[in-house]
C-alpha positions in Angstrom: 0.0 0.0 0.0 1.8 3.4 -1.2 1.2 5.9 1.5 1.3 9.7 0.6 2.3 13.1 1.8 -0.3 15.3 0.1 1.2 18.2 2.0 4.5 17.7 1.1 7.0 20.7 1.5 4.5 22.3 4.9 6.2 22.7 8.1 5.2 22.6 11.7 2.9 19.9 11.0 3.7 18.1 15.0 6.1 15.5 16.5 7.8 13.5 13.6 5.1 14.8 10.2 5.2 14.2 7.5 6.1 10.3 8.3 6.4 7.5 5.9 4.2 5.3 8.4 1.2 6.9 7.4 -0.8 9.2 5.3 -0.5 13.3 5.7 -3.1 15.4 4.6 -3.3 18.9 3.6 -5.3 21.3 5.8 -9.3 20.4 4.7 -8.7 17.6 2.7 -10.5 15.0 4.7 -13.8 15.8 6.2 -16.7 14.3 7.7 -19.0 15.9 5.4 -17.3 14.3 2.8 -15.8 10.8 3.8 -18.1 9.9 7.1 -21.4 7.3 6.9 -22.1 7.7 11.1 -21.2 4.2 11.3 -19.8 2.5 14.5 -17.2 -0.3 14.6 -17.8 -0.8 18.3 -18.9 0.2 21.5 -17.8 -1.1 25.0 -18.6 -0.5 28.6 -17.1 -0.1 31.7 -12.9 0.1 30.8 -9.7 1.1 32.2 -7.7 1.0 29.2 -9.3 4.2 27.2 -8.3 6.9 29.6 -8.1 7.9 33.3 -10.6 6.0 35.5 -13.7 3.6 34.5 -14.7 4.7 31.4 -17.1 3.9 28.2 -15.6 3.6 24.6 -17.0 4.9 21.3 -15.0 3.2 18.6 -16.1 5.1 15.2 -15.5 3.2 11.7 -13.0 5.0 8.7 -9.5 6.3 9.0 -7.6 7.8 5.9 -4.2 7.9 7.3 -3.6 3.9 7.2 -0.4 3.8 10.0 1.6 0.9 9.1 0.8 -1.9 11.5 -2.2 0.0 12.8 -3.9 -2.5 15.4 -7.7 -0.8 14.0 -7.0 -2.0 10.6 -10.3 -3.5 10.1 -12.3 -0.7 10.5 -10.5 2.0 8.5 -13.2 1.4 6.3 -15.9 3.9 6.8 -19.0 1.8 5.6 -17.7 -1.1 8.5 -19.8 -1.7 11.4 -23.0 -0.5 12.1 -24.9 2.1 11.9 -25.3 5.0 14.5 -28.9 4.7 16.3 -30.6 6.9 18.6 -31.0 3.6 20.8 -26.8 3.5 20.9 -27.1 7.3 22.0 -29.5 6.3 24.9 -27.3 3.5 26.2 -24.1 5.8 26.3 -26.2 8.2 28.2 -27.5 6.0 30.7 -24.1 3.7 31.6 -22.4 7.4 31.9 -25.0 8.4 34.1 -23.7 5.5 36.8 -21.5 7.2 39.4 -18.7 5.2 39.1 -18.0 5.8 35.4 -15.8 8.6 35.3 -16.4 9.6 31.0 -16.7 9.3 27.4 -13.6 8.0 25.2 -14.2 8.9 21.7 -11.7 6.4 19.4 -11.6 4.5 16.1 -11.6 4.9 13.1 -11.0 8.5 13.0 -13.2 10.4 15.3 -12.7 13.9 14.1 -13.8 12.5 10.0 -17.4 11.5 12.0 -18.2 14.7 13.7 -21.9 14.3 11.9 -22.7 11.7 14.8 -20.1 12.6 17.8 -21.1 16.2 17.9 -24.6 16.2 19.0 -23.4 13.0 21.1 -21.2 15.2 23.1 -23.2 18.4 23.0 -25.6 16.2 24.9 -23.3 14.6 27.0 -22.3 18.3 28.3 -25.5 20.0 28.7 -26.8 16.7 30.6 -24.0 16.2 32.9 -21.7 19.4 32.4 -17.8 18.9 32.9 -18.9 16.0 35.6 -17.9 13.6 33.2 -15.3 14.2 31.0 -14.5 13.0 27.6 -11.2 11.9 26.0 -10.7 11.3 21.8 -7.7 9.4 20.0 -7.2 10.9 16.9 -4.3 10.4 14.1 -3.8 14.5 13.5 -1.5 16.5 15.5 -2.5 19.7 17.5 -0.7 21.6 15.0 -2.4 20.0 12.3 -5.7 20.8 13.5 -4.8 24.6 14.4 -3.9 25.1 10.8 -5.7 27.8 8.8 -7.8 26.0 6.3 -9.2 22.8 8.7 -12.4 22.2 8.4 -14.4 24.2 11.5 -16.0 21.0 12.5 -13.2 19.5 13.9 -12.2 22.4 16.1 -15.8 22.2 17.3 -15.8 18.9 18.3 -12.5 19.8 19.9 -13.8 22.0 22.1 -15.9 19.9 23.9 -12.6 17.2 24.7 -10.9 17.3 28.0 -8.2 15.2 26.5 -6.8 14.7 23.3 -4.0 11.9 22.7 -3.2 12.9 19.1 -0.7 11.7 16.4 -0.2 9.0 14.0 1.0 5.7 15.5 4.4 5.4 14.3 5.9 1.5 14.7 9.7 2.9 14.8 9.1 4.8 17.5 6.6 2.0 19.7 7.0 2.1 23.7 4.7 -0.4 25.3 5.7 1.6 28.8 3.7 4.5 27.1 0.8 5.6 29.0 -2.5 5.6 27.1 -0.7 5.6 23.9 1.5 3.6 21.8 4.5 5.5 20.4 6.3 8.0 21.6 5.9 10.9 19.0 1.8 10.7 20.6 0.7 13.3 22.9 -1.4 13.4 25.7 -2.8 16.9 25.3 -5.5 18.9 28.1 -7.7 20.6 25.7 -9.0 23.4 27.4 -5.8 24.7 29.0 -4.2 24.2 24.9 -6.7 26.7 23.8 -6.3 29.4 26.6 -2.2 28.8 25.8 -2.3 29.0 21.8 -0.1 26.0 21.7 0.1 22.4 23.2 -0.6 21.6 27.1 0.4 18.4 28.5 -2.1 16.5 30.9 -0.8 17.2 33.9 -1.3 13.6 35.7 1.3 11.9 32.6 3.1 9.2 34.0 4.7 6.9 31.7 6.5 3.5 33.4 10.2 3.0 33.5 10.4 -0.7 32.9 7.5 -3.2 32.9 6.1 -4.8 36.7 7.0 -8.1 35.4 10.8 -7.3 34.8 10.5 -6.3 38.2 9.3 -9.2 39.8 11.4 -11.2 37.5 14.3 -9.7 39.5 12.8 -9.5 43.5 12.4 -13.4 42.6 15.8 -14.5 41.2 17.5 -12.3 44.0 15.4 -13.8 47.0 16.2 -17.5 45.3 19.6 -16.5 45.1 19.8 -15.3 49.2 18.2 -18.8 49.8 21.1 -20.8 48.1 
């Protein structure tokens, strides 16, 4: 599969753009108006895996930008899944309504190419609960990317409604399983409101990335305590 930089010569695109391990657009080229058919590859309840505390998942079908080794692969397609129902609305609604679920995580697919369906979603989500739950979104721009004149206005919309934004193409040079919430190292974990009031990218404040894997660890305590016992 040839990949392509349809952008090619731009600057200040983010961490490590244009890359070879995936597609780069030009400002406006994709859209949801254009490339989005409000279809859902998934949706799951109750994780810890999408983002800070117990959280529900939104996996949205289509993604242009094809990262090599991508682990979504099946549902870059954007006819995949099925299709986005007022009865799926409900359900998100109702399991974020239980105390102990702490947000939305909006993933895919390409969330910000299927802002047709996730905008009234999280416009809803905010004026029912406010910023009492918050919401997260994976997407495969950069922040500098999306701030560039010529994006379509949809996507900083939708923006504005995310607490967090992990953003960037997965790159498979650059993989770090230690990584938290994310799964190379050019990938950003970015708080969304305090981005906007700074003009340029604001980490999450609560990032803590591992230094070495638990099981390395314990690998280690064990072999030393059998080696005191010889």
């Amino acid at each position: 599969m040839a990949l392509h930089d349809f952008a090619a010569g731009e600057a200040n695109r983010g961490p490590f753009i244009p890359t070879r391990h995936a597609n780069n657009p030009r400002a406006g080229q994709w859209t949801s108006a254009k490339m989005s058919h409000n279809m859902v590859a998934d949706y799951k309840r109750f994780l810890m895996t999408d983002g800070e505390g117990i959280r529900c998942s939104l996996y949205v079908s289509g993604c242009p930008f094809h990262c090599d080794e991508c682990y979504n692969a099946s549902i870059w397609d954007f006819r995949a899944g099925h299709e986005y129902t007022d009865k799926l609305e409900q359900q998100i609604i109702d399991d974020l309504a239980l105390p102990y679920v702490q947000g939305l995580t909006l993933l895919g697919g390409e969330p910000l190419l299927n802002t047709g369906m996730l905008l009234p979603l999280v416009r809803r989500i905010r004026r029912e609960f406010g910023h009492d739950k918050d919401i997260w979104c994976w997407t495969g721009y950069t922040w500098e990317e999306l701030m560039r004149p010529g994006e379509s206005s949809d996507k900083l919309d939708l923006l504005r409604e995310i607490d967090i934004l992990v953003d960037g193409r997965y790159m498979k040079d650059l993989h770090d399983s230690l990584l938290q919430f994310r799964g190379s190292s050019n990938q950003r974990i970015i708080d969304v409101p305090a981005s906007l009031a700074a003009g340029e990218p604001v980490l999450w404040s609560k990032l803590h990335d591992q230094e070495r894997f638990i099981p390395e660890i314990y690998g280690k305590e064990r072999s030393a305590g059998e080696g005191d016992a010889s």
